[in-house]
C-alpha positions as CSV (number, residue, x, y, z in Angstrom):
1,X,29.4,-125.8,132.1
2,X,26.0,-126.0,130.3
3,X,26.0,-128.7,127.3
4,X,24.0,-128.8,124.4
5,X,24.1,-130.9,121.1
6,X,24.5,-130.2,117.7
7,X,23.2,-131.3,114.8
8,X,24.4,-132.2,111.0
9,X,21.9,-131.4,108.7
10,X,23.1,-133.0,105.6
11,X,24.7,-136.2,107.7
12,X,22.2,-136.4,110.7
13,X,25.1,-136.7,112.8
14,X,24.7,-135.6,116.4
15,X,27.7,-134.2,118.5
16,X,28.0,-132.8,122.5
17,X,28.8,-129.3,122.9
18,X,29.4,-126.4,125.9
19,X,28.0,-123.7,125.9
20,X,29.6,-120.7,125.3
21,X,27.3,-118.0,125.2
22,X,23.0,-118.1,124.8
23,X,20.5,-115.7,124.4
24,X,17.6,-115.3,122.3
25,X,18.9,-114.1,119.3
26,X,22.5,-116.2,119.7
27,X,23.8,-119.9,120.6
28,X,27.8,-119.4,120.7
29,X,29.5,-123.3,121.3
30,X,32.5,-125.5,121.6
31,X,32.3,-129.5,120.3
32,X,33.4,-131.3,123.3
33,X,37.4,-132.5,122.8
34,X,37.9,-129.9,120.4
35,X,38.7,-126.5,119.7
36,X,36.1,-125.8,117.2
37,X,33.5,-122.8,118.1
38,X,30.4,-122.5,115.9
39,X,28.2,-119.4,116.0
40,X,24.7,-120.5,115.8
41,X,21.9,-118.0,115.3
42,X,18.1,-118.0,116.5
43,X,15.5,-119.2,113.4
44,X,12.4,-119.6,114.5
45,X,12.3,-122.4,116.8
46,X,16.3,-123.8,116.4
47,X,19.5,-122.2,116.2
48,X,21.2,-122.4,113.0
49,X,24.8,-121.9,111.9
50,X,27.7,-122.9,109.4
51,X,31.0,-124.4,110.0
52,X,33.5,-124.8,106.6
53,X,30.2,-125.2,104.5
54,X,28.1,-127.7,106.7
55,X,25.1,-126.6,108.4
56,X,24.1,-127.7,112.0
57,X,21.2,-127.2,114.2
58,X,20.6,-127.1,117.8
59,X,17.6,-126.4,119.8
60,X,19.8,-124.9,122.1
């Protein structure tokens, strides 16, 4: 499976992830050891999404 990380935005903290599901519009993936799945989408050149009012990145 295809891993990517993820990033914190307010913390800076950096976590592995698989990948779900990519294209360009959508970055769908699990933290590694967990059961958490984020749904990042595409802006401009990182994905973005929320998770129980954080906010991560990932370049995918």
């Amino acid at each position: 499976m295809n891993k990517t990380k993820i990033k914190n935005i307010a913390s800076g903290i950096e976590k592995s992830c698989d990948i779900l599901r990519k294209n360009d519009q959508l970055l769908e993936v699990v933290l590694e050891d967990t059961t958490i799945k984020i749904l990042l989408k595409k802006k401009t050149n990182k994905y973005v999404g929320y998770f129980k009012d954080m906010e991560f990145e990932s370049d995918g």
